[in-house]
N, C-alpha and C positions, 0 to 999 in steps of 0.2 A: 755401710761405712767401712774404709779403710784405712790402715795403718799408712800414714804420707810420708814421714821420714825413711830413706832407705834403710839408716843401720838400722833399725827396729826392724827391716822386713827381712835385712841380713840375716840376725840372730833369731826369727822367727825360725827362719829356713833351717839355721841350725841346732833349733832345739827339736826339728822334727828326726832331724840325723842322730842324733844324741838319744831321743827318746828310741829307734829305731833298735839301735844295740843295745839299751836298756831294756826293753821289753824282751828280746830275743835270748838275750842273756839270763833271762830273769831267773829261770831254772837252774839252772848252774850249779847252786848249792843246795839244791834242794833234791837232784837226781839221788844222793847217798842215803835221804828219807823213802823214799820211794822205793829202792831195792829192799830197806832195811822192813816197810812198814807192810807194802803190797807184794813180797817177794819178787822183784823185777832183775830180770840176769843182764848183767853189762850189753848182751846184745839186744833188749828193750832198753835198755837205757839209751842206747848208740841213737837207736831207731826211730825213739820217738828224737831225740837230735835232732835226727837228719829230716823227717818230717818236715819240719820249717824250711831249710833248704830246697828242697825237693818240689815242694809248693811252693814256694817263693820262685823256682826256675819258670813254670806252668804257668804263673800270671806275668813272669818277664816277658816270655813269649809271647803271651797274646797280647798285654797291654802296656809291654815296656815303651812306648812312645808315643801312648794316650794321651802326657800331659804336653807333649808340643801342639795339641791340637784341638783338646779343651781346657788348658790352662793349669799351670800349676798348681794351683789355690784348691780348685776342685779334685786333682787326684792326689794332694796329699792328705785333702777330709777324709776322703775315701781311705784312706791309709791309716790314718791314724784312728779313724772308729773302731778299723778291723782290729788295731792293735789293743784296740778298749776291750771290746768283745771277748780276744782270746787272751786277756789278762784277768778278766772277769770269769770265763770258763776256769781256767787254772784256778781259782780264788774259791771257788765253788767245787771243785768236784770233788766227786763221793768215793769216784773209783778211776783205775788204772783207763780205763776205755776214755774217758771223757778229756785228759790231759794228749791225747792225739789231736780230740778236735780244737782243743785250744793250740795245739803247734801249730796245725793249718792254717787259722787263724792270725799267729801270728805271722807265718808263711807270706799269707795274703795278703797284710798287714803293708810290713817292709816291703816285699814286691812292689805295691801301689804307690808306697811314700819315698822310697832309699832314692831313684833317679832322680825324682823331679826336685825331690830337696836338696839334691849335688847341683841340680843346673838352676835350682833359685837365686844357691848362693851364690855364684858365677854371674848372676842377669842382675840381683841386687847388692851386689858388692860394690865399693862405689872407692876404693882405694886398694893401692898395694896389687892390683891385677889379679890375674887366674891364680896366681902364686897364692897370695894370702886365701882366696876360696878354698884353694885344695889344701894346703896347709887347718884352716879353720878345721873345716868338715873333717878331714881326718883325724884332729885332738878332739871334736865334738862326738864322734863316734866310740874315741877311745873313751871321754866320761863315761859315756851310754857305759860300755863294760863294767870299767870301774865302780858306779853306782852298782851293777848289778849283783857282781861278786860282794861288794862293803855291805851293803844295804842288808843283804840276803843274810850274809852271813853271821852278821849281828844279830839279828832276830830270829833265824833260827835256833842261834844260842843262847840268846838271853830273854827273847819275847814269847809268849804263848801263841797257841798256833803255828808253829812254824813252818807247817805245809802252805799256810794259806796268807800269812801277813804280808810280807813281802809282795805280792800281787795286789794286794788292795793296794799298796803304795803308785803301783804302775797304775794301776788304774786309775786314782788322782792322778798322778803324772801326764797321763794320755787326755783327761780328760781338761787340765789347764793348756798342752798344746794345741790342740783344737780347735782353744776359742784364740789361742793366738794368731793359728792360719785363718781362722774366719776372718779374721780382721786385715787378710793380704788383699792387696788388688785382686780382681778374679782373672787377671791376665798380666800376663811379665810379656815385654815387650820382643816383639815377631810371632809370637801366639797368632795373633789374631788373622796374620793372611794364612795360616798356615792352610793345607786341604781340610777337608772332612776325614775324621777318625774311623777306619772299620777294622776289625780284627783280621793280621796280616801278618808276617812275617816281617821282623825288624830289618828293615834296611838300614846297612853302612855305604856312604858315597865311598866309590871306588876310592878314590883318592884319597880315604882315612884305613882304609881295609890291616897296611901293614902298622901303622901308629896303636890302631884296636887290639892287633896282634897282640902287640908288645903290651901295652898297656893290659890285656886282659892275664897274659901268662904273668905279669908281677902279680893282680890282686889275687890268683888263683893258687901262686905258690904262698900269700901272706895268709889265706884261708883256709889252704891244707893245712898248714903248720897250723893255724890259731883251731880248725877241727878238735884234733887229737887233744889242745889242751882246754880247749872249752868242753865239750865232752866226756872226757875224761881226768880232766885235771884234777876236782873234787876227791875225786875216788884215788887219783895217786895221791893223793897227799895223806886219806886218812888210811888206805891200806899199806902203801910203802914206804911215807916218809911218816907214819904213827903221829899223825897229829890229829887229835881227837876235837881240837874246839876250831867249830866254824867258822871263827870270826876270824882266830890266828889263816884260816886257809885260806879264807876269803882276801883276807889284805896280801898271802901271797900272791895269791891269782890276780891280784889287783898292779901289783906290780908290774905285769905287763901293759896292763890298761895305761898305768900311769906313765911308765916311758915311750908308750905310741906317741901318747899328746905330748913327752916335751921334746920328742923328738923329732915331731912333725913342726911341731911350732923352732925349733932351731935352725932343721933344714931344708925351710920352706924356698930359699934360693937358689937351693941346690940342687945345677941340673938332672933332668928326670934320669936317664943313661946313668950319671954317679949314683944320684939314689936306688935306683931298681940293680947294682952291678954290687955295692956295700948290702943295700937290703938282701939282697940271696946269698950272700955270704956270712951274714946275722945269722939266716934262719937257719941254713945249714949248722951249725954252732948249736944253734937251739936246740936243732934235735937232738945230735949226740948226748950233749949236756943231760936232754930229758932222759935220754937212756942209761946216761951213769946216774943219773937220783935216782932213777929208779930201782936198778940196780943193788946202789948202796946206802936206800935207805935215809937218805941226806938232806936235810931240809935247807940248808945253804947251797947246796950243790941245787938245789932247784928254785932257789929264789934267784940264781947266777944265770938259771936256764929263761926263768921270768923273764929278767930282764936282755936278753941276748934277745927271745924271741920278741919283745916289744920295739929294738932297736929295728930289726928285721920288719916285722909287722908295718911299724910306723913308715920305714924308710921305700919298701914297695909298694906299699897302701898309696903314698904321697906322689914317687913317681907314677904309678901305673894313672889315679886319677889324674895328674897333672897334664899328661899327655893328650889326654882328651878335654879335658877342660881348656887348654888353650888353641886346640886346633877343630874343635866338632864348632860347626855356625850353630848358632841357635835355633834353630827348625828342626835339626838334626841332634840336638844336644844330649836330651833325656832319652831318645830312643839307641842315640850310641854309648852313652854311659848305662844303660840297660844292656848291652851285648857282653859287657867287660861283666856287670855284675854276675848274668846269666852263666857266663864259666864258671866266675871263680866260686858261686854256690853253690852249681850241679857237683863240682868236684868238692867241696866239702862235706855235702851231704854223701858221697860216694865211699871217701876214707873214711868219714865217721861209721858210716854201715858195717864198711868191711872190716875196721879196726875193732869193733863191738860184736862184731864174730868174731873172731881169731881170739880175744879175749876170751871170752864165752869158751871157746871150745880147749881152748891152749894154755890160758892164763893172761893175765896184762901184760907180764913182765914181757914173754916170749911177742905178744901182738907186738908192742912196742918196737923188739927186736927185728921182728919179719918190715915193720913199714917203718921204720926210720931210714934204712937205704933206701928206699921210695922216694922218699920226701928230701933227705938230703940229694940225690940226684936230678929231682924236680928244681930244688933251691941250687944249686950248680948252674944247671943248665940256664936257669935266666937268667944269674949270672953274664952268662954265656953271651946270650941274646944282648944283654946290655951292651954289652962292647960294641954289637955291631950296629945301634943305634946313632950309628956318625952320618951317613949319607945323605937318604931319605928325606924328604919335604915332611915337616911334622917333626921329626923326630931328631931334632937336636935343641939340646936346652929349655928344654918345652915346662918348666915353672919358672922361664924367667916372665915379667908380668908387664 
């Protein structure tokens, strides 16, 4: 049996996107227990991070475009069990070794589900155009966060266990998504001529190659930036801006989460070229920002940085999907929105590694120092790229709907 009404299959799709950066996030506030409890040095902390990433590139690869050809329905179950699995690992483990196999897990997880729940919402959206799609999915993603940071951080401060509660939440979480995609059609509509699925390299049609560009270099400069403060954010706030309760840290870190979503949801008209050209010039901001909290210690100077880097986040997250969302056909959908994902991960998982060294070895303050002109030069330059988004087939005003 199926879910017949489309909005119900809408917002199926995007509670799988939601649940996606819930799950992933989920750690977040928990990495400061795990240095403090299993002696873990910012560069295992980074590491197991980037884990997730780095796995999640390795299934984009081989099976970023699996669901144009056995259906959406079936590779987001597949997504979202993994995401069961390694919420369940986390929930359980005894020792430092075992919270790896849960990253991979979640790796795997997101990998299977993050595309095809972008091109569900796109195939069962039934108002408002690609715009409202990409707009949705992006504030859906940003709960995911927000839940992850709020949630955690509450119960690691006022709930017993706080290694481990928090994960049984995901786990219920993951486990009512589920039966919500069970209940999707077993095919969204072009599925079914599509070829036979074998493990291949993801093809882009020539004629999206420069739109994927662009679109991939916004999500990859909204996922450097959001690395460094997903990764290490917890740990700046209780080692440099002295803030001892998790909850208080958790609602800071949340403060990005929550201006992705009203940001996305305000400038969901807003062609993609303005959005990805203001989005790289948020983040640039961001960073600085993060580097004077740091710096001095400032817990307002980094709820300022919060919200810069949400404006940014939101504002390239929305262009970079929008641009594919309204120009990839549907055959080609979830394996081209798989190409954008596959950058902007490998390059998160990349900074977080490296930043989790340089820590380790130099301190945070000085990491922060060495890779914030990294990352403001990354957020510049796409900038950059935006402007020249005028000509090109594809690539002009591509969230109008």
């Amino acid at each position: 049996m199926s879910v017949t009404h489309p909005a119900t299959r809408f917002w199926a799709a995007a509670s799988v996107a939601m649940l996606a950066l819930w799950a992933s996030g989920s750690p977040t506030m928990i990495y400061p227990l795990y240095a403090h409890d299993w002696n873990m040095s910012p560069a295992a902390t980074t590491t197991l991070f980037a884990v997730y990433p780095l796995v999640l590139v390795v299934v984009l690869l081989v099976f970023g475009d699996i669901s144009d050809h056995i259906g959406r329905r079936a590779t987001m179950l597949a997504g979202v069990g993994a995401m069961f699995v390694g919420a369940l690992l986390f929930a359980v483990a005894p020792a430092e070794g075992w919270l790896f196999v849960a990253r991979a897990f979640q790796g795997i997880g997101v990998g299977l589900a993050m595309a095809p729940a972008s091109a569900a919402m796109v195939e069962f959206n039934t108002r408002g155009g690609t715009a409202r799609a990409s707009s949705v999915n992006t504030a859906a993603t940003a709960a995911g966060l927000a839940l992850a940071t709020i949630i955690a951080g509450a119960l690691v401060q006022y709930a017993p266990n706080p290694r481990q509660l928090s994960y049984w939440v995901v786990v219920v979480a993951a486990a009512l998504a589920f039966v919500a995609v069970l209940s999707l059609p077993k095919h969204v509509p072009d599925t079914q001529t599509a070829t036979r699925w074998r493990p291949r390299p993801i093809h882009v049609p020539a004629a999206l190659r420069g739109t994927v560009t662009a679109a991939a270099l916004a999500v990859t400069t909204a996922f450097a930036v959001g690395a460094v403060l997903l990764s290490l954010g917890a740990q700046i706030s209780a080692d440099l801006i002295h803030s001892s309760n998790t909850l208080v840290s958790g609602l800071v870190l949340a403060i990005t989460s929550v201006v992705i979503g009203i940001t996305a949801l305000a400038a969901k008209r807003m062609p993609a070229r303005v959005a990805i050209g203001i989005g790289g010039l948020a983040s640039a901001s961001a960073v600085a920002l993060l580097v004077v909290s740091a710096a001095t210690a400032s817990l307002p100077v980094f709820a300022v940085t919060s919200v810069a880097a949400g404006v940014g986040y939101g504002l390239l997250f929305l262009g970079g999907l929008g641009l594919v969302n309204k120009h990839a056909p549907a055959h080609h959908r979830a394996g081209t929105i798989s190409v954008v994902y596959t950058a902007a991960y490998l390059m998160q998982g990349i900074i977080a590694v490296l930043v989790g060294l340089e820590a380790t070895a130099v301190g945070l303050q000085t990491a922060l120092d060495v890779a914030a002109p990294v990352l403001i030069v990354l957020a510049l330059g796409t900038s950059a790229v935006a402007l020249r988004l005028r000509g090109g087939p594809g690539l002009v005003a591509a969230q109008e709907g």
